[in-house]
Backbone as ProteinMPNN parsed JSONL, in Angstrom:
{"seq_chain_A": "XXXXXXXXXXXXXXXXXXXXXXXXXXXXXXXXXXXXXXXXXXXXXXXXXXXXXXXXXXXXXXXXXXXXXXXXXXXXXXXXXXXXXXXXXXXXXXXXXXXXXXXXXXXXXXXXXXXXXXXXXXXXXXXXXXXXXXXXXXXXXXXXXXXXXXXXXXXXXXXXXXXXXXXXXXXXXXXXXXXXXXXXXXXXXXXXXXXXXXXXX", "coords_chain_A": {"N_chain_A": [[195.253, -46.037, 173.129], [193.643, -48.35, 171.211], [190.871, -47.59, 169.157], [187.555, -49.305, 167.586], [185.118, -48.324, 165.394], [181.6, -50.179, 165.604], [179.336, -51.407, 163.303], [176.972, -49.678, 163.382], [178.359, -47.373, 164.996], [178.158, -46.535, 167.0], [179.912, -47.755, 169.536], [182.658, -48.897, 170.726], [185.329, -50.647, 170.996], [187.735, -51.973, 173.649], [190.972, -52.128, 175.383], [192.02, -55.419, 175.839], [191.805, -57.549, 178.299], [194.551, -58.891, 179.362], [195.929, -62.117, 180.204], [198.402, -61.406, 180.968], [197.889, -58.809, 182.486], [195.945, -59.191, 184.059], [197.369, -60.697, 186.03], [198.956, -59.131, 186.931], [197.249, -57.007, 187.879], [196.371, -54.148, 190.055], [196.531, -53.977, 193.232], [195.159, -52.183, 194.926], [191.426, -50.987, 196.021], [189.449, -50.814, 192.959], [188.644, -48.117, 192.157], [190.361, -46.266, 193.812], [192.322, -46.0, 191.732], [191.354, -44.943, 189.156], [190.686, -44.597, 185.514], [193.431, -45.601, 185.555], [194.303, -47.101, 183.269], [194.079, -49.916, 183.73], [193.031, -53.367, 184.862], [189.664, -52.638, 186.442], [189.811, -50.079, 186.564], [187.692, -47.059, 186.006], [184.758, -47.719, 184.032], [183.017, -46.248, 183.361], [179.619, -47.213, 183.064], [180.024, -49.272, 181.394], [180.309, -52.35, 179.125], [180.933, -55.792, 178.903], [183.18, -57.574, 176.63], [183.003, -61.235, 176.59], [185.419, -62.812, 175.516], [187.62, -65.853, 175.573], [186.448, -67.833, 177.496], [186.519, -70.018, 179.902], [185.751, -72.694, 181.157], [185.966, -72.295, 184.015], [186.095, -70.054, 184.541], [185.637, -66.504, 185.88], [183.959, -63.245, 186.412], [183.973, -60.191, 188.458], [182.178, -57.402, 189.41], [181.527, -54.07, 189.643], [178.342, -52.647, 189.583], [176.821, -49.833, 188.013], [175.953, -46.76, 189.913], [175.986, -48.138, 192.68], [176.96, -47.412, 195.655], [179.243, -46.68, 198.689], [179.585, -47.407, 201.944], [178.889, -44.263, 203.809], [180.901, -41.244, 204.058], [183.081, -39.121, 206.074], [182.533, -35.85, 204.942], [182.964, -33.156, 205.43], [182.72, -30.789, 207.808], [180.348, -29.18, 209.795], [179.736, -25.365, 210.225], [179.976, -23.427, 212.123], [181.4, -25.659, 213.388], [182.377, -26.818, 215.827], [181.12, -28.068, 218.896], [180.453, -25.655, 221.662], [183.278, -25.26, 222.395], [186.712, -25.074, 220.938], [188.148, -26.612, 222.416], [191.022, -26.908, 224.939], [194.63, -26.65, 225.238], [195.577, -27.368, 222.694], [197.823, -28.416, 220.17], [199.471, -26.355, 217.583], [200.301, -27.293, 214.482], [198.394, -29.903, 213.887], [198.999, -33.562, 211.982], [196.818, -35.857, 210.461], [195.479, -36.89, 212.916], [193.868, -39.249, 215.062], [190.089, -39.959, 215.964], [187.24, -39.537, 218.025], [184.316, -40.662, 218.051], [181.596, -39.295, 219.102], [178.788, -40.444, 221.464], [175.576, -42.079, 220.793], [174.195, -44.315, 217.826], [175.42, -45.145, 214.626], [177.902, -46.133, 212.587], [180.211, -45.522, 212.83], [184.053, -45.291, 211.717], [187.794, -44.777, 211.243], [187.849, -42.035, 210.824], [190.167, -39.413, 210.164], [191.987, -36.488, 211.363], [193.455, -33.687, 210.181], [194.289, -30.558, 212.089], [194.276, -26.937, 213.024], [195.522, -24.975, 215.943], [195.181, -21.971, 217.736], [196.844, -20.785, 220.618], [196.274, -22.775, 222.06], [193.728, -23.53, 221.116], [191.566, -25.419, 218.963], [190.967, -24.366, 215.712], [190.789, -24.828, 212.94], [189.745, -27.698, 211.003], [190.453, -30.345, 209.223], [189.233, -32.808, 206.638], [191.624, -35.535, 206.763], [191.502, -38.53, 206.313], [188.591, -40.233, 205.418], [187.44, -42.138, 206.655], [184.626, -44.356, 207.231], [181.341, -45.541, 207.282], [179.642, -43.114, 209.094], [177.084, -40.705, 210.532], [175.493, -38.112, 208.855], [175.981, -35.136, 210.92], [177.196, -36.145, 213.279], [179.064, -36.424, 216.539], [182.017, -35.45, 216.821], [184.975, -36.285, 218.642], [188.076, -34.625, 218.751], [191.005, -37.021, 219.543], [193.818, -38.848, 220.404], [196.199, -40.736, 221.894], [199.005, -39.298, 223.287], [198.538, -37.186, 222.031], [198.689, -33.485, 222.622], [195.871, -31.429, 224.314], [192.231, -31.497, 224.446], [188.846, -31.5, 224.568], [188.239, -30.426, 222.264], [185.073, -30.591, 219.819], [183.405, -31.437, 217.14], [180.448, -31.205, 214.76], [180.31, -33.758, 211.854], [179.804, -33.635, 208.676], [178.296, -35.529, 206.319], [179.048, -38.075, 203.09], [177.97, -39.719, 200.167], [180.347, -43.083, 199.911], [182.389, -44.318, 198.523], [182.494, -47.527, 196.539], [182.78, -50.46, 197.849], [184.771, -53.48, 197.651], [183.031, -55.78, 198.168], [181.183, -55.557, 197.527], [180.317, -56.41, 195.211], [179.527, -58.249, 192.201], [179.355, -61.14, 191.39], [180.105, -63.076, 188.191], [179.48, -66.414, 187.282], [180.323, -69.143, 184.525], [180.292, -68.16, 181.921], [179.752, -67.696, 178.874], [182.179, -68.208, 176.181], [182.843, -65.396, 173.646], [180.153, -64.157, 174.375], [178.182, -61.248, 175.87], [178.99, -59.955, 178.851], [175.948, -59.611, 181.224], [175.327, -57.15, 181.71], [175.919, -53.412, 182.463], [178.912, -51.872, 183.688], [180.848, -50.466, 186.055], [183.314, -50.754, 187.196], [186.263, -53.521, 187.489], [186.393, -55.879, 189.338], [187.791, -58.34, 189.876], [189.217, -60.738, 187.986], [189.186, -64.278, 186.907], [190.58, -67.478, 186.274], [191.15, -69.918, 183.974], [193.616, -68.46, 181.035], [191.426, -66.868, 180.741], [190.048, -64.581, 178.29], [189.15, -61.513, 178.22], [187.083, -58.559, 176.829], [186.95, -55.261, 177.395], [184.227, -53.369, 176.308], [183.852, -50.026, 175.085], [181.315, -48.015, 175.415], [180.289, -45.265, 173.779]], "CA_chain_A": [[194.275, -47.094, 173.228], [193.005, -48.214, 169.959], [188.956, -47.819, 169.174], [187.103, -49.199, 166.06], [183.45, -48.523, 165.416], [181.728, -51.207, 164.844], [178.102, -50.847, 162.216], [176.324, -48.31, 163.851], [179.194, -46.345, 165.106], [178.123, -46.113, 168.889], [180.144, -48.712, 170.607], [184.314, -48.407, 170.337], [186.03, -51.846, 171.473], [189.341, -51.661, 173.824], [191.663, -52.868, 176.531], [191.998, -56.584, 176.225], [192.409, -58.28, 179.569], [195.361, -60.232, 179.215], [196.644, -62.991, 181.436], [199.417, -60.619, 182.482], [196.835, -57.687, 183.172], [194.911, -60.06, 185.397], [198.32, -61.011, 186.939], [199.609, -57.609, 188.043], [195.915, -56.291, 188.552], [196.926, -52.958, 191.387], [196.115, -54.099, 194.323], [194.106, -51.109, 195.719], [190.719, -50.956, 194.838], [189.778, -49.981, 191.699], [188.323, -46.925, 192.703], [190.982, -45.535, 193.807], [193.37, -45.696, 190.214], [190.224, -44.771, 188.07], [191.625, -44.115, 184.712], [194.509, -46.043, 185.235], [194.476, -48.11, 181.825], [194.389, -51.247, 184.34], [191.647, -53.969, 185.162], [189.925, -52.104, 187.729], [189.577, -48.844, 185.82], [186.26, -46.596, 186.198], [184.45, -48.02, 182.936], [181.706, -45.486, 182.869], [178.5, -47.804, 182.886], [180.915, -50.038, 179.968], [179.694, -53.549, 178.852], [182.677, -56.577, 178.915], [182.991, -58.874, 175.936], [183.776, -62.426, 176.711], [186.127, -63.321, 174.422], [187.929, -66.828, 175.731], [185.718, -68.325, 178.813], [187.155, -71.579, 180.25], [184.458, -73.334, 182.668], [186.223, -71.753, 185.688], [186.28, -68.402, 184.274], [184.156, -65.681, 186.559], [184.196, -61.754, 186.322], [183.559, -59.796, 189.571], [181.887, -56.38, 188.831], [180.505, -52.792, 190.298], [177.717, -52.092, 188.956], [176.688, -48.703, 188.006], [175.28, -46.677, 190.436], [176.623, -48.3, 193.381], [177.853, -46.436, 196.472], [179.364, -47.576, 199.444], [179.122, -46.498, 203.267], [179.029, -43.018, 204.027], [182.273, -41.023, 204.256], [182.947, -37.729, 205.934], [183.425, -34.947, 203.677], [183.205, -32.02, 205.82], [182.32, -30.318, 208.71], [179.534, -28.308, 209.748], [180.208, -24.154, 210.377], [181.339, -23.18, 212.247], [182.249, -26.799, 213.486], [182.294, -26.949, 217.226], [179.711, -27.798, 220.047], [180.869, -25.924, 222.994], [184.651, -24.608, 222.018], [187.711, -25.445, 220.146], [188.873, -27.458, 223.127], [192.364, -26.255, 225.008], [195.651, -27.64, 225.062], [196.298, -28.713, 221.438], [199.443, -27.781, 219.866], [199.28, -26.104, 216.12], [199.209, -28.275, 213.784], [198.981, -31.197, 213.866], [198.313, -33.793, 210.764], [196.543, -37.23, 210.452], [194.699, -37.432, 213.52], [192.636, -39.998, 215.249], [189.398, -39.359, 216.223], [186.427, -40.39, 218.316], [183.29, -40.664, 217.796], [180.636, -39.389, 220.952], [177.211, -40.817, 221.837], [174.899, -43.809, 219.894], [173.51, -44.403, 216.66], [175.944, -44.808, 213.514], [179.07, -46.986, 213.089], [181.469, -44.361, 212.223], [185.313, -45.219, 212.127], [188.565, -44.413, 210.911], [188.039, -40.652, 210.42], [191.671, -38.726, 210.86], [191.849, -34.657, 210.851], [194.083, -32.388, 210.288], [194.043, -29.327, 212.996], [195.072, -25.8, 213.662], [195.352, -24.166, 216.733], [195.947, -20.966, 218.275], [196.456, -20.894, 221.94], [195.462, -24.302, 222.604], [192.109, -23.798, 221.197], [191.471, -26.033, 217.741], [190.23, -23.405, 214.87], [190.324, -25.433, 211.856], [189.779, -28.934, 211.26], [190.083, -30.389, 207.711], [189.386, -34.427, 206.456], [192.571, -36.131, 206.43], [190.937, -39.775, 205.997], [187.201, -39.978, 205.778], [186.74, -43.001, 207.452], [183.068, -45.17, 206.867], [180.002, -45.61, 208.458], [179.353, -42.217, 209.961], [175.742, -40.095, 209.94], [175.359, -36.399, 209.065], [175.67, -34.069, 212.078], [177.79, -37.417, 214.162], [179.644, -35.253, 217.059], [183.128, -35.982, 216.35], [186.359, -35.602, 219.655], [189.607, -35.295, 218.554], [191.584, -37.609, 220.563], [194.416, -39.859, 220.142], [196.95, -40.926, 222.982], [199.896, -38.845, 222.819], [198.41, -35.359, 221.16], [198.343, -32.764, 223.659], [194.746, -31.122, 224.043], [191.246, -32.083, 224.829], [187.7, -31.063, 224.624], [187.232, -30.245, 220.384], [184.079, -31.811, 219.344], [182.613, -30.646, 216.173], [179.921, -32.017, 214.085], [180.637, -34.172, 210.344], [178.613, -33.934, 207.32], [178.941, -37.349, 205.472], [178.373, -37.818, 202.036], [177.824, -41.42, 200.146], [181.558, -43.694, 199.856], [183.246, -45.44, 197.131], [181.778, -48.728, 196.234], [184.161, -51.611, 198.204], [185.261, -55.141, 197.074], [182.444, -56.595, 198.769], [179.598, -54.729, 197.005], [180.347, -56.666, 193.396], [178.194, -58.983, 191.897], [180.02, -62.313, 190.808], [179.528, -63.302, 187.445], [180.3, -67.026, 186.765], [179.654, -69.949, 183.57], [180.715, -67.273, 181.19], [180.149, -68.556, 177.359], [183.156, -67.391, 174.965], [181.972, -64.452, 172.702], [179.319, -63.223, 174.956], [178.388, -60.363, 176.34], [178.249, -59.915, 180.042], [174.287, -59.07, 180.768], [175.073, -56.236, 182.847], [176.95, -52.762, 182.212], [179.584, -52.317, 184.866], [181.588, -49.111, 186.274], [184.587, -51.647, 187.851], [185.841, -54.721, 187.475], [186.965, -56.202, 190.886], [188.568, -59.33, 189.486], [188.929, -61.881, 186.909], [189.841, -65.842, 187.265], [190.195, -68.829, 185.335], [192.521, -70.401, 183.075], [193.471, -68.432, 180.193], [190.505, -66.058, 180.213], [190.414, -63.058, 177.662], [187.747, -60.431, 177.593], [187.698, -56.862, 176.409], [186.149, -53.706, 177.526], [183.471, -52.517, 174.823], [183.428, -48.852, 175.739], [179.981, -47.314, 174.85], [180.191, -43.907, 173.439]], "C_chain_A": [[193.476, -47.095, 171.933], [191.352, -48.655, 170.034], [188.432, -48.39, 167.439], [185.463, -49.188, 166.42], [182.946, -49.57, 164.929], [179.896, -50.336, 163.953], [177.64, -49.679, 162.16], [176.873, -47.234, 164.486], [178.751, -46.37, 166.641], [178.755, -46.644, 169.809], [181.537, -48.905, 169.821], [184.791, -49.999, 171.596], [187.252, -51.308, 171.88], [189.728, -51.91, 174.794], [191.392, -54.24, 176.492], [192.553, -56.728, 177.155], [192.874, -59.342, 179.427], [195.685, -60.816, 180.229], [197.615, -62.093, 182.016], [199.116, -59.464, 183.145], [196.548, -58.238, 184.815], [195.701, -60.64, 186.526], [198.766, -59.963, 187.798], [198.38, -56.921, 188.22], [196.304, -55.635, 189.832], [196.019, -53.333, 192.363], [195.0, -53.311, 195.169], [192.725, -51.421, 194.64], [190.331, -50.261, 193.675], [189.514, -48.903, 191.706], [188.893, -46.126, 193.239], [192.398, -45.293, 193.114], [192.265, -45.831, 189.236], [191.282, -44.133, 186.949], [192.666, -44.52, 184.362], [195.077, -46.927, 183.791], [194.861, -49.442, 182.363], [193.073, -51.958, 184.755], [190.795, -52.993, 186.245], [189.136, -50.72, 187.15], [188.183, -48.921, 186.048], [185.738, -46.737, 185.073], [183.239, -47.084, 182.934], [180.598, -46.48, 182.762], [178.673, -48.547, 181.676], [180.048, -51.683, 180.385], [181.176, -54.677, 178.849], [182.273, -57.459, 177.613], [183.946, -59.877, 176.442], [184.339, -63.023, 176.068], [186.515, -64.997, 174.845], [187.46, -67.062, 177.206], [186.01, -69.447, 179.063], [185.859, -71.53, 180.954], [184.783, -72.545, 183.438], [186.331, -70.38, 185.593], [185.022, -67.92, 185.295], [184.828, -64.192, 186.477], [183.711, -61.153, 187.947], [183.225, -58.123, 189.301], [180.915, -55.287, 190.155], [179.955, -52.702, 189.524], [177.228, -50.345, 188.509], [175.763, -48.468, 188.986], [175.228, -47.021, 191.884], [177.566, -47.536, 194.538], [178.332, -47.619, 197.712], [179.181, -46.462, 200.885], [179.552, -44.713, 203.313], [180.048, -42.674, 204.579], [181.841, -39.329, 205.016], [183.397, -36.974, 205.1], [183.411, -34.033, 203.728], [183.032, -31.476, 206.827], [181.369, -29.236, 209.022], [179.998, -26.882, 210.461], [179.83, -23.873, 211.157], [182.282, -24.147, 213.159], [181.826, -27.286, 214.586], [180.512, -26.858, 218.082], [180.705, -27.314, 221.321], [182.326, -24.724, 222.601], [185.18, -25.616, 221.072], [188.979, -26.513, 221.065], [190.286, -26.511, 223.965], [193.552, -27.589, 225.112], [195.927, -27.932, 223.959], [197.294, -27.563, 220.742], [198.861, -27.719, 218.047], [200.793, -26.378, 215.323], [199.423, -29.088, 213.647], [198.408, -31.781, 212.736], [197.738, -35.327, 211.368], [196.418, -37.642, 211.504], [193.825, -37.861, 213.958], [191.83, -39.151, 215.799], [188.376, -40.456, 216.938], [184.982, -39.885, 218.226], [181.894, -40.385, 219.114], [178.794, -39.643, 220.231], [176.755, -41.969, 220.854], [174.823, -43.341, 218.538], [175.148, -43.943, 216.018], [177.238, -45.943, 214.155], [180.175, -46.415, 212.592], [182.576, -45.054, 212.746], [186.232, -45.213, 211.436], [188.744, -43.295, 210.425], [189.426, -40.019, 211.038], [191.474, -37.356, 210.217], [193.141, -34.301, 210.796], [193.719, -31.205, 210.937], [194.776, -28.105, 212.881], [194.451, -25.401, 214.742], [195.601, -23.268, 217.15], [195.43, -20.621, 219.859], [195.582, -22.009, 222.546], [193.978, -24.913, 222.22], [192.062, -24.142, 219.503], [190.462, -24.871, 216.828], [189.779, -23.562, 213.68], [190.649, -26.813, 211.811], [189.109, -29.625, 209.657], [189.889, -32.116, 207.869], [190.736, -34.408, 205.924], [192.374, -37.637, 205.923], [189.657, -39.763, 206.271], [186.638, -40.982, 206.993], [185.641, -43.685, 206.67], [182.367, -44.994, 207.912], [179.391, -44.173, 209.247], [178.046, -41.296, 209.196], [175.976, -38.688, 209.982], [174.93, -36.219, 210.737], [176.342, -35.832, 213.447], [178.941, -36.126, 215.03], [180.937, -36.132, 216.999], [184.068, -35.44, 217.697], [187.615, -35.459, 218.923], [190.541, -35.679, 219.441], [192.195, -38.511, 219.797], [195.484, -39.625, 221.288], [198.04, -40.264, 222.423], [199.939, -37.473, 222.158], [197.46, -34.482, 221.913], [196.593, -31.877, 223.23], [193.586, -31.97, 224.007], [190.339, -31.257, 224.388], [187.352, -30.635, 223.074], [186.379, -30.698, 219.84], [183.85, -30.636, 218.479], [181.501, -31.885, 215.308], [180.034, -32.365, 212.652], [179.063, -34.035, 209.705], [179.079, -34.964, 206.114], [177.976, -37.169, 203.66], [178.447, -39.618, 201.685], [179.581, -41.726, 199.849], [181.667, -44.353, 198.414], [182.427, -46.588, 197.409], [183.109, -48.996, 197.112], [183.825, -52.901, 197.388], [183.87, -55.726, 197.296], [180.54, -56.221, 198.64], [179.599, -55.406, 195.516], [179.684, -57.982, 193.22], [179.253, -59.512, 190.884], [179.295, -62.944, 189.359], [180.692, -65.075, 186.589], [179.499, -67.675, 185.471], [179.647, -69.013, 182.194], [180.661, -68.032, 180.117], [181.237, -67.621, 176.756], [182.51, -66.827, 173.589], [180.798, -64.374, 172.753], [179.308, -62.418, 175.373], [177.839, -60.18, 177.631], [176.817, -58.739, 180.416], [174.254, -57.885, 181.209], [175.956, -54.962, 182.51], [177.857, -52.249, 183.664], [180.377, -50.867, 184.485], [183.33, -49.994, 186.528], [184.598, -52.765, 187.984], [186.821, -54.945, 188.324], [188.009, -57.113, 190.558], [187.684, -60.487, 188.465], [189.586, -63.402, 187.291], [189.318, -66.384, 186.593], [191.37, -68.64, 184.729], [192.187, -69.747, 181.742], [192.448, -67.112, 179.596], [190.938, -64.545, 179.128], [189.36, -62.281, 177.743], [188.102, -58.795, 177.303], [186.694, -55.915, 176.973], [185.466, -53.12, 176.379], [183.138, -51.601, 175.324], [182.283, -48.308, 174.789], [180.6, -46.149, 174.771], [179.025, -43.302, 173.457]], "O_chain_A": [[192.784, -46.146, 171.563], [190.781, -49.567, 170.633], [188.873, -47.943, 166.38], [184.814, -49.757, 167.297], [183.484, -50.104, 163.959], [179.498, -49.174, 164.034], [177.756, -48.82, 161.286], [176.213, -46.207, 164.642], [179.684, -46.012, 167.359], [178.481, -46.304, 170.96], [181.609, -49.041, 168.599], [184.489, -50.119, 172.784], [187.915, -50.525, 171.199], [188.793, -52.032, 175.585], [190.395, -54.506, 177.163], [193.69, -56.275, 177.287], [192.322, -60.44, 179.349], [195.78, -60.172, 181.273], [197.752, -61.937, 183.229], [199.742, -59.035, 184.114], [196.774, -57.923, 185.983], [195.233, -61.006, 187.605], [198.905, -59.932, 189.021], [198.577, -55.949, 188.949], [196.588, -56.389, 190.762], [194.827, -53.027, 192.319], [194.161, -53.816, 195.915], [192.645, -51.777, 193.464], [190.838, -49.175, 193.394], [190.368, -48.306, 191.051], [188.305, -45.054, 193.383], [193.344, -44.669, 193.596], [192.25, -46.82, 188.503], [192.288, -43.462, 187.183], [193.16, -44.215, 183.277], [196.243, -47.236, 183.543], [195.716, -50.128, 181.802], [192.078, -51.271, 184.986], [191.588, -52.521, 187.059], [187.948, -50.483, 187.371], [187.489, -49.922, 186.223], [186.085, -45.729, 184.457], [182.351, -47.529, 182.207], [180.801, -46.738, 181.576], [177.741, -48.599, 180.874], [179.46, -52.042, 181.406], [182.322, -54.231, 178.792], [181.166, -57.994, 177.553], [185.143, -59.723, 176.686], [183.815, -64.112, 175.839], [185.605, -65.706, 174.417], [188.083, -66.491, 178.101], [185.651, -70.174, 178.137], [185.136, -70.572, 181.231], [183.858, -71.807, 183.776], [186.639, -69.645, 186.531], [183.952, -68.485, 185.523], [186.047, -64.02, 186.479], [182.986, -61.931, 188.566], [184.229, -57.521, 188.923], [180.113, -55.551, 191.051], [180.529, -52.625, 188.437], [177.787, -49.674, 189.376], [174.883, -49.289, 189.247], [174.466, -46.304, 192.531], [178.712, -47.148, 194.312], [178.044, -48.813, 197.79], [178.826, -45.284, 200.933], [180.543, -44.213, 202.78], [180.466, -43.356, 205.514], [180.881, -38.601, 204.765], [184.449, -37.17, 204.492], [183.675, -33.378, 202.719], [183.878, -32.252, 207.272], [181.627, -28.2, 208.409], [180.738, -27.112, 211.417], [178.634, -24.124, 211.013], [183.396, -23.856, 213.595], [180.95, -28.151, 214.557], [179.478, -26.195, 218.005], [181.488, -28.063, 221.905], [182.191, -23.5, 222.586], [184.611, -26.575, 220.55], [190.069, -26.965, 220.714], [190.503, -25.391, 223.503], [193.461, -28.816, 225.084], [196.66, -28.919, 223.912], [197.4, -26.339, 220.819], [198.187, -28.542, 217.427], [201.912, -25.892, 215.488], [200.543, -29.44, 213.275], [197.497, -31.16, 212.188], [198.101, -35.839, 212.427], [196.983, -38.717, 211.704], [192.745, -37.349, 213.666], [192.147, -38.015, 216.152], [188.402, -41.673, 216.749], [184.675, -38.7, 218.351], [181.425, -41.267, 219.834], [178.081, -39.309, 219.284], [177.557, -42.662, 220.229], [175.25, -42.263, 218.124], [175.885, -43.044, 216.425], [177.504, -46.381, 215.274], [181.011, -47.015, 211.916], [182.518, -45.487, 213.897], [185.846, -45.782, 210.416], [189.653, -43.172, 209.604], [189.712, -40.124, 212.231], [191.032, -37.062, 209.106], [193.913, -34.823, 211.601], [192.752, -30.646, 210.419], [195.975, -28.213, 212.625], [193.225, -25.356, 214.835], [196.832, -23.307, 217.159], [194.308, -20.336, 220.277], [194.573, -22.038, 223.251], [193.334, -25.905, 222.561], [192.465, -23.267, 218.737], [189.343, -24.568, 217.243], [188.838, -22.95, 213.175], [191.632, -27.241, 212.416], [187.997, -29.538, 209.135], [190.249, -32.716, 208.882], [191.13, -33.678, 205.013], [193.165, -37.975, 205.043], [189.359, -39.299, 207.372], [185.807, -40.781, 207.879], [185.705, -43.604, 205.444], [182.574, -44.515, 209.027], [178.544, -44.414, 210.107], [177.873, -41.125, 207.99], [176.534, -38.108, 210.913], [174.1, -36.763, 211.465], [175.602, -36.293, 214.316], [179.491, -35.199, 214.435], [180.9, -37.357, 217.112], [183.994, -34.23, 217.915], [188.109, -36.504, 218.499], [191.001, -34.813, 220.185], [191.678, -39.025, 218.806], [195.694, -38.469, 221.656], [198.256, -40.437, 221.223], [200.922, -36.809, 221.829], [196.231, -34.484, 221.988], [196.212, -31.755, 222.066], [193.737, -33.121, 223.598], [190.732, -30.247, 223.804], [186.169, -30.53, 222.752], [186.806, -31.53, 219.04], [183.967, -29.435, 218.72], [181.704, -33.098, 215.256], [179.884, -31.377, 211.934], [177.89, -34.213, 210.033], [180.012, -34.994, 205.312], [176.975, -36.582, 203.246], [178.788, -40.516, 202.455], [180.232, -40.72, 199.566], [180.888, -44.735, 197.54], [181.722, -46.641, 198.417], [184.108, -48.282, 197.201], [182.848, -53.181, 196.694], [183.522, -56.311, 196.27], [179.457, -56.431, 199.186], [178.861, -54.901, 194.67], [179.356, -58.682, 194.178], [179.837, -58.909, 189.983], [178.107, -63.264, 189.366], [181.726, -65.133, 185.923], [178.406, -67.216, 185.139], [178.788, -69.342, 181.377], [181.363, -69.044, 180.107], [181.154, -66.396, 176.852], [181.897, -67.458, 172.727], [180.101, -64.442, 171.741], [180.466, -62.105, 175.649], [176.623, -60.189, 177.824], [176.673, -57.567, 180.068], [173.147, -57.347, 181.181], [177.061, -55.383, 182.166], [177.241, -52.327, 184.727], [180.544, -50.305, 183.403], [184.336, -49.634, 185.916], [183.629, -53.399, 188.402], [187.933, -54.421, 188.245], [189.15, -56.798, 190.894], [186.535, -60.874, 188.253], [190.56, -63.437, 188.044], [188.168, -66.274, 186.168], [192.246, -67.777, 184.783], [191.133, -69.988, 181.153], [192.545, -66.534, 178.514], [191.872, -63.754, 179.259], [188.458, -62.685, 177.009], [189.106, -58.119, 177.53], [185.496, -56.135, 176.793], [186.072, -52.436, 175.554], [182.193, -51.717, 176.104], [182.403, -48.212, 173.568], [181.46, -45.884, 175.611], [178.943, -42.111, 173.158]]}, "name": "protein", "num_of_chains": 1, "seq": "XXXXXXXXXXXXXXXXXXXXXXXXXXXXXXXXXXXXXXXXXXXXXXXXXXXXXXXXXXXXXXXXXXXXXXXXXXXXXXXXXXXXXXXXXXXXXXXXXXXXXXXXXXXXXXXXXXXXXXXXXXXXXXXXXXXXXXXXXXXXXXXXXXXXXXXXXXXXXXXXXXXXXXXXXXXXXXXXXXXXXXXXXXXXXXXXXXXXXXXXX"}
């Protein structure tokens, strides 16, 4: 990836977003192919130049700083309210889970288990899920996976930014600089558009 300094040496120009960038742009969000050398990429708190802005041109951007719902990201020690449950068969991977009692909108958390003698002993994140509050008592249950009674409590930490956290930027002049410095860029549209990544150093 080529850099040039420009006067003052602090600010290294690079990645033009070409029409066929903006065409195959990876589907997932960007946040999870940081690094990739693709639109999308984790720009560090980076600035965009607007190189060719049609009218219909618009940028879609994370800002820095930006989190998104709370994920689990671990479990509290030694886990369990109560026991390890009986009945569950060791080990199982990538299972569902439910969520007991009010408050919080926790869902899609999946564990990974071991057991010995029916009774669940370790219990790792397999998918964090969203929405869920420190200390949320967690079942493991899904139809079909022998064993009952494991509740333990999650410790959540903050989430990835999503799609739906970015701050639309349209009316774009050609060879400006968007006002804002940006970690991810969600998407680009318009006819033609070019802009580049001015990575701050």
């Amino acid at each position: 990836m080529g850099q040039f300094p420009t006067n003052d040496g602090v600010v290294g120009r690079a990645m033009p977003l070409t029409a066929i960038m903006v065409n195959t742009i990876d589907a997932r969000p960007a946040w999870l192919f940081q690094n990739s050398g693709k639109p999308g990429t984790n720009l560090d708190s980076s600035v965009i130049y607007c190189g060719t802005m049609p009218a219909d041109a618009f940028i879609e951007v994370i800002l820095p700083g930006t989190v998104g719902p709370s994920v689990v990201s671990g479990f509290v020690s030694p886990g369990y309210v109560g026991s390890g449950g009986t009945g569950y068969e060791d080990a199982r991977f990538n299972i569902a889970t439910t969520k007991q009692g009010a408050g919080g909108s926790g869902a899609g958390l999946t564990v990974n288990f071991t057991a010995v003698d029916g009774v669940v002993q370790t219990v790792t994140v397999n998918t964090p899920g969203t929405g869920y509050l420190n200390g949320d008592l967690i079942q493991i249950a899904q139809p079909g996976v022998p064993g009952s009674g494991a509740i333990f409590r999650v410790e959540t930490s903050a989430g990835l930014p999503t799609a739906t956290q970015a701050v639309k930027f349209a009316g774009l002049q050609s060879g400006s600089i968007l006002p804002v410095a940006v970690d991810y860029v969600v998407a680009i549209g318009g006819t033609t558009v070019v802009a580049d990544f001015v990575v701050c150093k």
